[in-house]
Each structure stands twice: as structure tokens, then as C-alpha cells.
N, C-alpha and C positions, 0 to 999 in steps of 0.2 A: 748302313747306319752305324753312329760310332760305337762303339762297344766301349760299357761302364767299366771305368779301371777300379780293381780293387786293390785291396790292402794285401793280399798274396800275390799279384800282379807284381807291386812294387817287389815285395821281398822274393820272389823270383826272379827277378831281373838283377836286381842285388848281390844272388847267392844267399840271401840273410833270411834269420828265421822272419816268419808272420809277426811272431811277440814281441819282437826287438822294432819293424818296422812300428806297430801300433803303437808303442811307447814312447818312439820317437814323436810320431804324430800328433801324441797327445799332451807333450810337454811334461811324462814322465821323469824321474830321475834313472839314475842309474845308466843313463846314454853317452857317451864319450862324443864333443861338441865336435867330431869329426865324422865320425860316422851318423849322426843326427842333421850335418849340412849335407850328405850325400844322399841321406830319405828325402831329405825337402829339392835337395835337386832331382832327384829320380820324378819326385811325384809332380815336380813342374814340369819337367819333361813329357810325361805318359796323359797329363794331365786332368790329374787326379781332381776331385770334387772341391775339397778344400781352398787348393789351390790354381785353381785352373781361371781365375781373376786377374793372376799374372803372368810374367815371363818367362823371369828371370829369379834367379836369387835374390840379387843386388834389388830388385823391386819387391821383393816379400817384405826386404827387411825394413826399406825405407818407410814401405806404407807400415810396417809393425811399429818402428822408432818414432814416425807419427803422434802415436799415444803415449810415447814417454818411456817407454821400456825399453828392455835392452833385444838382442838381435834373437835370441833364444829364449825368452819366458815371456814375450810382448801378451800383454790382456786380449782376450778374442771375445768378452763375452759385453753383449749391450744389455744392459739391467734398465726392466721396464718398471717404474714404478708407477702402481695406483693405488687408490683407495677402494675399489670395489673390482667381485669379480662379473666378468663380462658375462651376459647370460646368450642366445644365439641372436636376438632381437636387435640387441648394441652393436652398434653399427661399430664396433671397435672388433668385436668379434671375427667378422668377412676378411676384414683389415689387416688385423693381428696374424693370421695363416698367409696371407699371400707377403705383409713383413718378412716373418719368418722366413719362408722362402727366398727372399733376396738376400739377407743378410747370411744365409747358409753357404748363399752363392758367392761371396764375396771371404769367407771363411771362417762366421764370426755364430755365436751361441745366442740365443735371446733367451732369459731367464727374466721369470715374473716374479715381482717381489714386492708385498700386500704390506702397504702402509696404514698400520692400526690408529683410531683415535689414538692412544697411548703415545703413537710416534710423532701426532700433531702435536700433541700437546707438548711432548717435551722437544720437539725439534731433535728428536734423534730418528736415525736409519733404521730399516729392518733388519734383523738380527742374521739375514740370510746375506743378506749385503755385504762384499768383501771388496774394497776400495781398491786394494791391488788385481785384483781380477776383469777390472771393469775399465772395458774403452770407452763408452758413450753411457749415458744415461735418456733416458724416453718417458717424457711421464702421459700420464691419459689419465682424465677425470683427477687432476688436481687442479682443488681449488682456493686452496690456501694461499693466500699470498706469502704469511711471514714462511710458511712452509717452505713452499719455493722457492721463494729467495735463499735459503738455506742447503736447498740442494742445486743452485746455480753459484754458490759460493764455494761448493766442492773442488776446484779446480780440474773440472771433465766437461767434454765436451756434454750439453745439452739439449735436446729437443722438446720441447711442450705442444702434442698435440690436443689444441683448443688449449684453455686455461681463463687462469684468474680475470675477470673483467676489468677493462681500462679506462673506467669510468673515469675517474682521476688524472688519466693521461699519462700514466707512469706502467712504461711495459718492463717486463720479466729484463735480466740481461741473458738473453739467450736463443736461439732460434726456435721457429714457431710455425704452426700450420695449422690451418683452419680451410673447413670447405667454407665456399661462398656462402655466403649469408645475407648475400644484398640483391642480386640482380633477380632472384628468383621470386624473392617476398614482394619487392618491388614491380614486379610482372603481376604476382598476384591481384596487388591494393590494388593496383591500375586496372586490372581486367574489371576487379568487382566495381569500381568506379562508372565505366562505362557502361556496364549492364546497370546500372542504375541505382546499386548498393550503396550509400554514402554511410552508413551506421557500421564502422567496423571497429570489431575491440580486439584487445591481445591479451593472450592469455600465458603467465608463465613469471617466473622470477629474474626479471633483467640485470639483476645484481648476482646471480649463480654463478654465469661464467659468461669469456669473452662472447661466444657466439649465442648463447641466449640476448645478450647485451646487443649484438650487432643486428640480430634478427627485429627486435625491439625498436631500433633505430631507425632501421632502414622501414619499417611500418613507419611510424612518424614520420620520419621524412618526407614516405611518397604521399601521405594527407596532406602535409603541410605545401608541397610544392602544386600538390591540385587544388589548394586554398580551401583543404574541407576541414573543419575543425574534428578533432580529437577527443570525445567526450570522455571522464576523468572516471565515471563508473563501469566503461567496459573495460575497462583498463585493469587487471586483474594480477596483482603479484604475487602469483602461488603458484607452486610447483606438482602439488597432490592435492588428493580432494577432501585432505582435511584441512586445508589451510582454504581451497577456493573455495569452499562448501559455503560456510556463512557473506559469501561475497556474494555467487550465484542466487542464494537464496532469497536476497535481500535487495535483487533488482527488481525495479517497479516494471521494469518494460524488458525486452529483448533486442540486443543489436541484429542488422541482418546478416552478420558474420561474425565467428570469433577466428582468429588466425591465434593458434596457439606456438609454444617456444617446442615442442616436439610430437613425435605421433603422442607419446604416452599422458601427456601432458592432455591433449587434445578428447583420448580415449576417458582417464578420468570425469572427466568435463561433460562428455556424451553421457555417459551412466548418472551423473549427478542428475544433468536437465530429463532425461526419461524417467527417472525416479520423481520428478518433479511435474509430469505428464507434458511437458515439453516434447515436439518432435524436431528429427534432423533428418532431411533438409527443408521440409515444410515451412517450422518455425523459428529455426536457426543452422545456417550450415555451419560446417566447419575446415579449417584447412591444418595441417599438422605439419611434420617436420622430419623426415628422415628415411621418408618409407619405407619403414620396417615391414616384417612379413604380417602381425595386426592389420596394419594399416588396409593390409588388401581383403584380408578374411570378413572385415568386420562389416555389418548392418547398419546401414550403407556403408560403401566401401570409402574409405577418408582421402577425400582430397591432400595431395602431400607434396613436400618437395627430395626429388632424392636424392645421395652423396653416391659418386663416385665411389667406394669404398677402395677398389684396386686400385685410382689414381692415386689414391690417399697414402695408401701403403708404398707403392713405388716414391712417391714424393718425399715418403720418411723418411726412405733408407737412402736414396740420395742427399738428404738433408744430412742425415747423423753421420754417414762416412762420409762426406767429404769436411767436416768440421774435426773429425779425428783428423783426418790428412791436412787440412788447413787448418789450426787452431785460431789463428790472426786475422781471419776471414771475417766482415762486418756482420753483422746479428741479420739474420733473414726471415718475414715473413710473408709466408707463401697461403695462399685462397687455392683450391681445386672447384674446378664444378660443378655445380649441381643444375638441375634442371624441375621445374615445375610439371605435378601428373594428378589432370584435374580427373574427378570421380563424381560420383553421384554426391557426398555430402556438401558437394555445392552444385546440386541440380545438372553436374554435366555427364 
């Protein structure tokens, strides 16, 4: 098995001290740009972590000058911006560790950097944000449009996974990735169709973001093309159970399903109708979104659909570096899949 090169590997083989090679490595000063191309070629030779993505010199630098730098100070570092942080549940979480991982492999830093109301509002960066540091930017859980538009105006290469909904028809200018959102919802309506369910509602804010939006649609759609109509009070635009609270409360009847826009979403929505002496799946089931670790604990256990997380992640980081390496590249978006896993809160 190969054995890990280290950073006294190199400066061993060099003759040079430890501290000089690390210096070099790190795009310290104080390195004479002669002895700093002979760390980078040592460590592509022996092939080191950082750089063991290439071959050559001549190919470090090329892929480095990509992002607009020079041969010697090129930005290594992809700035993720969101608005919230990931707790283990978000499916952003799974994602975000096996990112990281690629992007390490490739020899690049992923640095998280928390966009305050404060920064909505006035359209400025986080204060952590250093513009010359930064090869790609990633955002997760933005929802802002004029926001992002403003960070796809940076002149850096971009990624949006999920984002602002396209209700409008007017997408981001930038690449983008979303799990699927269609084929699996659309499996669902259909199954509940045939088992004899025709009363289905949706529960969640189809204006929050693209893939609540697409989730939404593709519900409507598979009714509409089974010729079932779509009644206008299961139909539920809330995201928490203070906003669906007085919506729930205020139905005269029960659909025989709600397909909600996420597990959490969904979870809400349970606790409401049981507080309401409602039961699930007796007198309403349910289907959710993401299959979070919830989804599987809970009483009954929630019908869901769930995200590839790792394909997610590897789709990223080939999204973001090859857009660093092509900048002229057409704007791409990419769907992963996901798959439907029925449970007891819809009787299976």
C-alpha cells in the first residue's frame, strides 16, 4: 500500500529544512520563487496530497491561472456561502464532509462563511470574505434573489445548490444543482392514485425555494395529467406550524394524503393534526421529503423520498472546478437522484 508523503518527506529529499518546505506549501512569504517551484515539483513528483490531482508543473499552474491568479499566489480556497448553519439532519450536512473531501483532493480549502440578515439587506459580503482568496463560490440555502444576483455578479466562478425559485422563468446566471424533485413525487401521486386515494394535498411554501417549487409542480402536474382535480384547501403554503396552524385547523374535512415540501415540514404538520386528535395513518397519512434521520425514528415512521447526499457532493465539486478551469463554459443544471421509501405513515 502506498505510503502517505509528508511534508519532512519532501524537505528530505530536498536537503531543505521541514519549515521552509511548509512555507512554501502554504504560499508563505519569505520563499525565493526558485526554490518554492522546486517544493511544488518535489511534491508532484512524490505525490504529495495537495497536489497529487496533477502531473506536472506546467499543469498546477495552468489549472491555478484558471481563476485569474498568477503562477505563485493562485486562490485555493472555495467560500461557501449560507444563511444558516447545518444542524446533522440537513441534508447539506452528509454533503458538505464528503465536498470537503473532494475538494481537498483536488488541493483547494472550503471555508464557510454565514450570511447575516444585515448582509441581505444591504447586499454586502461577509466580513470573513476575502475576494482575492477565493476561487469559486457555493452557496446552500440561499434564497434571496436580488442577494444572489449580487454574488453571481462577483466575477467568480459560481455554484447555487438549490436556490431562488423560477417561478418567473428567470434563472440565476450561474451553475446549479438540485436533487430530483420530480420523478419520485410523481411515483408517489400515481401510486396513491391507484390504491384509490384521489384527495391529495401539499403541504409547504412553493415560493421558498426552486425545489420546494419543483416538488409542488410536479404534485400538480401528476393530478392534473390523471384528470383528478386539485382541491385549493389542501393546498397549504407554510413552511412551520405557525403559519399552517390556522390552515389545518380550519378544514372542515381531511384529504387522504398530505405530501409535504420536507420531512420537517411534514413532522410539523403530524404534531399539529395529533394535537387536534387526528391520527396518521388511520385518518390522514403522510409523505415527506428528504429522509432525514426523523423521518425514520418517528411514530409511524414517515413515508419520504430520499437524496443521494454523496452524489450531491461529488456533483458539486465537479461542477465548481471545472467552471474555475472553464470560466466560458454555458451555465449548467444538474438534478441527482433520489428515490421514493414508503413506510408505515402511508399504511405500507
Amino acid at each position: 500500500m502506498r505510503t502517505k508523503v509528508t511534508v519532512q518527506d519532501i524537505a528530505d529529499a530536498l536537503g531543505i529544512s521541514r519549515n521552509t518546505v511548509s512555507k512554501a506549501l502554504n504560499n508563505s512569504e519569505g520563499i525565493a520563487d526558485a526554490t518554492r517551484e522546486r517544493i511544488f515539483q518535489k511534491a508532484i513528483e512524490m505525490g504529495y496530497k495537495h497536489f497529487s490531482y496533477v502531473n506536472s508543473l506546467d499543469e498546477f499552474y495552468s489549472l491555478s491561472t484558471a481563476a485569474g491568479s498568477s503562477r505563485l499566489d493562485a486562490p485555493r480556497e472555495i467560500a461557501l456561502l449560507t444563511t444558516t448553519f447545518f444542524n446533522q439532519s440537513h441534508f447539506a450536512s452528509v454533503m458538505l464532509d464528503r465536498f470537503h473531501r473532494e475538494l481537498s483532493q483536488m488541493g483547494y480549502t472550503l471555508n464557510m462563511h454565514l450570511v447575516t440578515p444585515e448582509n441581505l439587506r444591504d447586499h454586502s459580503l461577509p466580513i470573513t470574505f476575502v475576494k482575492s482568496r477565493v476561487s469559486g463560490i457555493v452557496c446552500i440555502e440561499m434564497f434571496d434573489r436580488s442577494y444572489d444576483e449580487m454574488v453571481c455578479a462577483l466575477g467568480l466562478p459560481v455554484l447555487f445548490v438549490d436556490g431562488p425559485d423560477k417561478s418567473s422563468g428567470i434563472s440565476l446566471p450561474c451553475d446549479q444543482l438540485y436533487m430530483d424533485n420530480t420523478d419520485a413525487v410523481t411515483e408517489f401521486v400515481n401510486g396513491m392514485l391507484d390504491r384509490g386515494f384521489r384527495r391529495i394535498g401539499f403541504i409547504g411554501n412553493w415560493e421558498h425555494c426552486q425545489s420546494f417549487y419543483e416538488r409542488y409542480t410536479a404534485f400538480r402536474t401528476a393530478m392534473m395529467l390523471a384528470d383528478v382535480p386539485v382541491m385549493s384547501e389542501y393546498c397549504i403554503k407554510a413552511n412551520d406550524a405557525a403559519d399552517m396552524g390556522p390552515a389545518l385547523v380550519a378544514l372542515k374535512s381531511l384529504p387522504d394524503v398530505f405530501l409535504c415540501a420536507n420531512d420537517f415540514v411534514a413532522s410539523d404538520a403530524i404534531r399539529l393534526l395529533s394535537s387536534l386528535g387526528h391520527r396518521v395513518p388511520e385518518d390522514v397519512m403522510f409523505c415527506g421529503f428528504d429522509d432525514s434521520p426523523e423521518s425514520r425514528g418517528m411514530t409511524p415512521a414517515l413515508t419520504t423520498i430520499h437524496i443521494h447526499t454523496q452524489i450531491m457532493a461529488y456533483s458539486a465539486a465537479q461542477l465548481i472546478l471545472s467552471r474555475i478551469k472553464e470560466p466560458s463554459l454555458d451555465f449548467r443544471t444538474m438534478h441527482t437522484e433520489t428515490y421514493l421509501i414508503r413506510r408505515a405513515s402511508t399504511r405500507d
